[in-house]
C-alpha positions in Angstrom: -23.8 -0.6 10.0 -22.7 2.1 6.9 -22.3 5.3 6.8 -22.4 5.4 3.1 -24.0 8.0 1.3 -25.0 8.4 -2.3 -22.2 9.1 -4.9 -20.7 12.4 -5.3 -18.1 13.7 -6.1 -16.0 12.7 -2.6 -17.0 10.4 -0.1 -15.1 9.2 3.4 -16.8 6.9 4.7 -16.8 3.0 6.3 -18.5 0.4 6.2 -18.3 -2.5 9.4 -19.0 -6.2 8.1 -21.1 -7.7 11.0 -20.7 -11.2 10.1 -17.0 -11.0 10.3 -14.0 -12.3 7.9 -11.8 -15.6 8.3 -8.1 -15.2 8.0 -5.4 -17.3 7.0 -4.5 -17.6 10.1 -7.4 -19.7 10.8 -8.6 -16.8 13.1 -12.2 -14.9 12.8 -12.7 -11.8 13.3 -16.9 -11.5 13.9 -16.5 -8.1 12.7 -14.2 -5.8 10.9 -14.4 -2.4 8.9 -13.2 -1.3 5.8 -12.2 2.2 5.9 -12.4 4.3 2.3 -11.9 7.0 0.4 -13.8 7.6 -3.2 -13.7 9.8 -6.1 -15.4 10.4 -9.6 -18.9 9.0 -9.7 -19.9 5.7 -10.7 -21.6 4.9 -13.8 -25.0 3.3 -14.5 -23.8 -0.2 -15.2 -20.8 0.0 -12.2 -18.5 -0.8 -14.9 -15.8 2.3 -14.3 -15.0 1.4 -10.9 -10.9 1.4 -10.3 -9.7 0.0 -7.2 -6.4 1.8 -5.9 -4.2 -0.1 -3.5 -1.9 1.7 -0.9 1.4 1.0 -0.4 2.9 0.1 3.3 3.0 3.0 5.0 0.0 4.7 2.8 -3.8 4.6 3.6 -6.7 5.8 2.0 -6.2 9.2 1.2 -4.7 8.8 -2.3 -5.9 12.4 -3.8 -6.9 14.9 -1.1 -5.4 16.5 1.9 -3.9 14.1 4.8 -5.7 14.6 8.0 -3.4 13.9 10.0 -0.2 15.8 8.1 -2.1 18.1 5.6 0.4 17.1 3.2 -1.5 16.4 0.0 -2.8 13.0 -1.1 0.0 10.1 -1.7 -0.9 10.3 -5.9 -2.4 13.4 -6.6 -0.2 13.5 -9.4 -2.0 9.7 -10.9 -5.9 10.1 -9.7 -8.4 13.7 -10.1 -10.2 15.3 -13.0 -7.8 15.1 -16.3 -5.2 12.7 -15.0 -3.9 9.2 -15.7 -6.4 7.8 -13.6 -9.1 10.4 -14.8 -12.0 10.9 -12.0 -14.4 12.3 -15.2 -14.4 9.0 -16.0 -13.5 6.2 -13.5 -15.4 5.8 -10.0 -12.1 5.1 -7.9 -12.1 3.6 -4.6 -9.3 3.6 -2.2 -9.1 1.4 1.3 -7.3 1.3 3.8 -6.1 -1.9 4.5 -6.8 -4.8 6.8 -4.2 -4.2 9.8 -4.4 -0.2 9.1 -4.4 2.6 11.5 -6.0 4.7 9.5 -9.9 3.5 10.1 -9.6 0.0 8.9 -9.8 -2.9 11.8 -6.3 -3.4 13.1 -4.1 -3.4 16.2 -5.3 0.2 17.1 -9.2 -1.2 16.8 -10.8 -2.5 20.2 -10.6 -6.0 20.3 -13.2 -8.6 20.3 -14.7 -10.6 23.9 -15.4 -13.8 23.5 -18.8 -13.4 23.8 -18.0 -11.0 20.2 -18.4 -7.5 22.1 -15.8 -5.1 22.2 -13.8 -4.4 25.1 -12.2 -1.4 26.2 -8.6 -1.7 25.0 -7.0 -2.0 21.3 -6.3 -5.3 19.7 -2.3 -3.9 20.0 0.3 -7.2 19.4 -2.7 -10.1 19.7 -4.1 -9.0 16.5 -4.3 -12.0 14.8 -1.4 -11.9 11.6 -2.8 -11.2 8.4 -1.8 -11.6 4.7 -2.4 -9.7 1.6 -4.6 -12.4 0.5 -6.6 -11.5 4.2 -6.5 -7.9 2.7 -7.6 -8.2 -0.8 -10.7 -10.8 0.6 -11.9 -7.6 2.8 -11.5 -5.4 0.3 -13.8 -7.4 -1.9 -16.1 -7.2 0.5 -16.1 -3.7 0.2 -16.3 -3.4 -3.6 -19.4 -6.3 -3.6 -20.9 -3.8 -0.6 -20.8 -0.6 -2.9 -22.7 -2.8 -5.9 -19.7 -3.5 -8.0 -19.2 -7.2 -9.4 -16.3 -6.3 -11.5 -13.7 -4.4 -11.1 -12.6 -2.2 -14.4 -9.2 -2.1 -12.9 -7.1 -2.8 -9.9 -3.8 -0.8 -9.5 -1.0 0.1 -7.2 2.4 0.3 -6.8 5.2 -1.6 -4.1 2.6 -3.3 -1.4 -0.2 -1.9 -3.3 1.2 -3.9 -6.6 1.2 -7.2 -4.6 -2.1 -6.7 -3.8 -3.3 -5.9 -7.4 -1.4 -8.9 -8.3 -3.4 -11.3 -5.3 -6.6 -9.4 -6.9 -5.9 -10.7 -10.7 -4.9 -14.3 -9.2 -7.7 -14.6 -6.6 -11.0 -13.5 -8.0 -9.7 -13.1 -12.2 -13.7 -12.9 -13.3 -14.0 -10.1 -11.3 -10.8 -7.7 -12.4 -10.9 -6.6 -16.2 -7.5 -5.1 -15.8 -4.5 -4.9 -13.0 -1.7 -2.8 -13.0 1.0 -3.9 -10.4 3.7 -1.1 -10.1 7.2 -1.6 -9.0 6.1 -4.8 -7.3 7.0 -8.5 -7.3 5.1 -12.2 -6.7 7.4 -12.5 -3.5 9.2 -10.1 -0.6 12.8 -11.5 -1.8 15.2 -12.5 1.6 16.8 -9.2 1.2 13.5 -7.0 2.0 12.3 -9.5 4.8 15.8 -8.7 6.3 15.0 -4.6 6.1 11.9 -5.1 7.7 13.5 -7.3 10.3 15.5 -4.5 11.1 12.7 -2.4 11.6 11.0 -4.6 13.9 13.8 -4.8 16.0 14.3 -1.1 16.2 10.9 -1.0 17.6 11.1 -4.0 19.7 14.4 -2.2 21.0 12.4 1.3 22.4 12.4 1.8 26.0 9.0 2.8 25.1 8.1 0.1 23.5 6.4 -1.7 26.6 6.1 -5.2 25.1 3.1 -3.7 22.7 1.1 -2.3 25.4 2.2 1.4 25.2 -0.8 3.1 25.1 -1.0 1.6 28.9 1.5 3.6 29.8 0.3 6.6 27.6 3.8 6.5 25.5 4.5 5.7 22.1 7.8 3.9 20.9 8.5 6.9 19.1 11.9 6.3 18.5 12.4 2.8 17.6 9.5 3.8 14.8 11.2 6.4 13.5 14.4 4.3 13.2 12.4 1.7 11.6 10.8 4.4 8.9 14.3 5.8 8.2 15.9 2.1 7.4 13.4 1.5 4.9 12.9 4.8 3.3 16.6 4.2 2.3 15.5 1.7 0.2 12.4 3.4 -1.6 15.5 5.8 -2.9 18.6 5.5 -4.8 22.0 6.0 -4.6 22.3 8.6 -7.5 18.5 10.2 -6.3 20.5 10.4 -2.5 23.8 11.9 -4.2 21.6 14.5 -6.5 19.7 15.7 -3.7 22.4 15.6 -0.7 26.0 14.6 -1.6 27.8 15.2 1.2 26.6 18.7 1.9 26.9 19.7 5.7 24.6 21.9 8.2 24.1 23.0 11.6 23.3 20.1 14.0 19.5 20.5 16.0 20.5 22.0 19.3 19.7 19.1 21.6 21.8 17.4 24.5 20.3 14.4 24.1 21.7 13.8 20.8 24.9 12.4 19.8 25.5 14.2 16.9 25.9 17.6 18.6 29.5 16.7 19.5 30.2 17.1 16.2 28.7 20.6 15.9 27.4 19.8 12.1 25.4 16.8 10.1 24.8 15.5 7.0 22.2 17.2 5.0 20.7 13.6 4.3 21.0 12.4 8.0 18.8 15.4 8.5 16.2 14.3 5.5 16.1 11.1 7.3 15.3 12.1 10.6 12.4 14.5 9.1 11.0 11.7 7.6 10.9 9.6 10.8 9.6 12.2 13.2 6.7 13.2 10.4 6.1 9.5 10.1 5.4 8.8 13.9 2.4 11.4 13.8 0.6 9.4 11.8 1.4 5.6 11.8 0.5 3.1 14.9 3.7 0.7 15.6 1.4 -2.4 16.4 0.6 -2.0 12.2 3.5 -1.4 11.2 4.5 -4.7 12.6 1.2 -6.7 11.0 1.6 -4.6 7.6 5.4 -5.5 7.3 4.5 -9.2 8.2 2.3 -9.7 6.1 4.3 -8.3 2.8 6.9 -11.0 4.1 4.6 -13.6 4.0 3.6 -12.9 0.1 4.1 -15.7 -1.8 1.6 -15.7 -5.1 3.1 -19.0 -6.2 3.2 -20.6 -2.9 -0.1 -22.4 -4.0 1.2 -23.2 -7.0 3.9 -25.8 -6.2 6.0 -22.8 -7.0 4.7 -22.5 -10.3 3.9 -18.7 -11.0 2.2 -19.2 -14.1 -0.8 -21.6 -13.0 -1.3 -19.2 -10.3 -3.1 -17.0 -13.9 -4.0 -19.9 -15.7 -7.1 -18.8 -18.0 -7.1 -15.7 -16.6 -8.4 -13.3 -19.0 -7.6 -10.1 -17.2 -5.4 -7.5 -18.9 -2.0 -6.0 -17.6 0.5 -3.9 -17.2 3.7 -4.5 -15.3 5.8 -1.2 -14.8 9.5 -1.5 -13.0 12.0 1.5 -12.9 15.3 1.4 -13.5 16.9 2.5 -10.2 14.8 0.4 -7.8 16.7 -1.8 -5.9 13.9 -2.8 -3.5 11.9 -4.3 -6.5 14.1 -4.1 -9.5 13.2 -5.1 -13.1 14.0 -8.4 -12.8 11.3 -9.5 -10.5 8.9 -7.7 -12.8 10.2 -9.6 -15.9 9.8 -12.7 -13.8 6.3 -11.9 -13.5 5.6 -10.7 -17.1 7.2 -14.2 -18.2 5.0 -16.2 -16.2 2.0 -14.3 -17.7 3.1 -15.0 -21.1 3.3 -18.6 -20.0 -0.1 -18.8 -18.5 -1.4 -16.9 -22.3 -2.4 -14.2 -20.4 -2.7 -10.5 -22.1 0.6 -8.7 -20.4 2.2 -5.5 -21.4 5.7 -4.6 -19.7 7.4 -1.4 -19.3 10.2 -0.2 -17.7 10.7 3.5 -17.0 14.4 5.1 -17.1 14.7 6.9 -14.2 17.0 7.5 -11.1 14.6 8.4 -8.1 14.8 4.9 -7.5 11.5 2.7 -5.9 9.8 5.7 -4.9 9.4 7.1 -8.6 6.1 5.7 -8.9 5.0 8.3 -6.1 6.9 11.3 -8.1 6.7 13.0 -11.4 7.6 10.8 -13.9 6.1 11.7 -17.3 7.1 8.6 -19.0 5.3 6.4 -16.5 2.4 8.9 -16.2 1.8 8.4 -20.7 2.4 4.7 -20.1 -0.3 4.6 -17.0 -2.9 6.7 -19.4 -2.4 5.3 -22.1 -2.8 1.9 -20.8 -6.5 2.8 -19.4 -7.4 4.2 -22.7 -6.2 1.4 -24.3 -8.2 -0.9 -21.8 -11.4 1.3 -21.5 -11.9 1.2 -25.6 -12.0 -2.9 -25.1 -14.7 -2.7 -22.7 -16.9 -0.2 -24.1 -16.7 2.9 -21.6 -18.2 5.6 -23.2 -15.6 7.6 -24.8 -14.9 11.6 -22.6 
């Protein structure tokens, strides 16, 4: 069932659940498997375990080199030996989500007979739909299978943020500290319409084959990468787009079927946007994409509240730290505040920051000193109030 070994100082690894998981849905799955990266070591007590939650289109490989790209790990800058989230100190842990493509039971996964066996085609569009409450439940799973009851911390930043926030509400004896980052208790109406768009882009590929490309041993490559480039316009900003771009022109890709060649040059920023599609298609499954974009749209922490954010934490006695930046537009500082004020009202223990800075919603990804201090500091802070041993 696991191919875990001992701890060191890196293990990849996964672990299949044989008894299966019930969604929200009200489907079952009789089996899934948690894909994982970890780092650091834990201790003797399992109390320096940090849990670090991917965004959308991230997966598990938070601090080393991408298999697939060989690009290096999504926060390299945040988790290793020294930094914020300090692997001489902490044990950190790293899934992949529930709906994944990257190891963890999704639409690329072979889906389940009746009888519980697997057949010999993916899951593709009939995976069932799942939430980040459906994530966060397999993901404990995962922690309780490694021999950890509670969680020193639980952090991450856009989709990875909603999840630490699901972790804090839904099991709050079990998380000492959570850390969403540039993240809300809700995907507003304006983000659900971005990820419409995407959908529709892929839904609109000749290649898109009604789900079932792999039949047909094509990918809809194109209406993915469209769907990528819409919402990476909105991880940035304006001014980050301006500073890095303006208008500036070059060559056009020599390549008939483009439309763009009839005007001989491009945009250095339509260019930027068309690398970060075609990278993007390498190494991301459209059937997940779909499921993981769902499933942000359905997040709604107060839903099971009558709407009332604040008994969603009510008692809770886990610490936190809400960061917003200044230029995100995706999840600006309002919806941060919103969430900071509901702690307050439910008597939690809340710290809010937010960080000046113009690279917009993907500045928790990039260097960003001031949130890099606040993120540290924080841990310290947290660590000296549950009695980790001191470096």
């Amino acid at each position: 069932m696991d191919q875990t070994a001992a701890s060191t100082e890196l293990i990849h690894t996964h672990v299949t659940f044989d008894d299966g998981i019930s969604l929200e849905c009200g489907t079952i799955l009789r089996r899934h498997t948690v894909a994982y990266r970890t780092y650091g070591t834990l201790n003797e007590d399992h109390s320096n375990a940090i849990l670090v939650c991917h965004a959308l289109t991230g997966d598990q490989y938070v601090a080393e080199t991408h298999p697939i790209t060989g690009k290096p790990g999504w926060w390299e800058s945040i988790v290793g030996p020294g930094l914020p989230i300090d692997t001489n100190r902490f044990f950190v842990i790293c899934p992949n989500v529930l709906g994944g493509c990257m190891g963890s039971t999704g639409p690329l996964s072979l889906r389940e007979n009746t009888d519980g066996s697997e057949s010999a085609e993916p899951w593709g569009t009939d995976f069932p739909p799942v939430t980040v409450r459906d994530m966060v439940r397999a993901q404990k799973r995962l922690v309780e299978h490694l021999g950890i009851d509670r969680l020193f911390a639980v952090i991450g930043g856009s989709m990875g943020g909603m999840q630490a926030l699901q972790w804090a509400a839904q099991y709050p004896d079990h998380v000492f500290a959570a850390l969403p980052i540039a993240a809300a208790s809700y995907h507003s109406a304006q983000n659900i319409a971005f990820h419409e768009v995407g959908r529709q882009a892929i839904f609109a590929d000749p290649d898109w084959h009604n789900g079932r490309y792999w039949e047909k041993h094509r990918l809809p490559a194109r209406g993915l990468a469209v769907a990528r480039m819409c919402a990476h316009i909105t991880y940035l900003s304006e001014e980050a787009l301006t500073r890095k771009f303006g208008r500036r022109l070059q060559h056009a890709p020599k390549d008939n079927s483009e439309a763009i060649n009839l005007f001989g040059e491009m945009f250095e920023v339509e260019s930027y946007l068309r690398h970060q599609g075609s990278t993007f298609v390498q190494r991301f499954d459209a059937n997940s994409y779909l499921t993981i974009t769902r499933a942000m749209d359905y997040f709604d922490l107060a839903a099971d509240s009558g709407g009332d954010l604040a008994e969603a934490f009510k008692g809770t006695a886990t610490r936190f730290l809400l960061v917003s930046f200044t230029s995100d537009w995706l999840f600006p500082t309002t919806q941060s505040r919103a969430v900071a004020r509901a702690l307050n009202r439910a008597g939690a223990n809340v710290s809010f920051v937010e960080i000046p800075t113009d690279k917009g919603h993907d500045a928790f990804l990039l260097d960003e000193p001031d949130f890099h201090r606040t993120l540290a500091g924080f841990l310290r802070g947290c660590a000296m109030h549950a009695g980790l041993p001191a470096l």
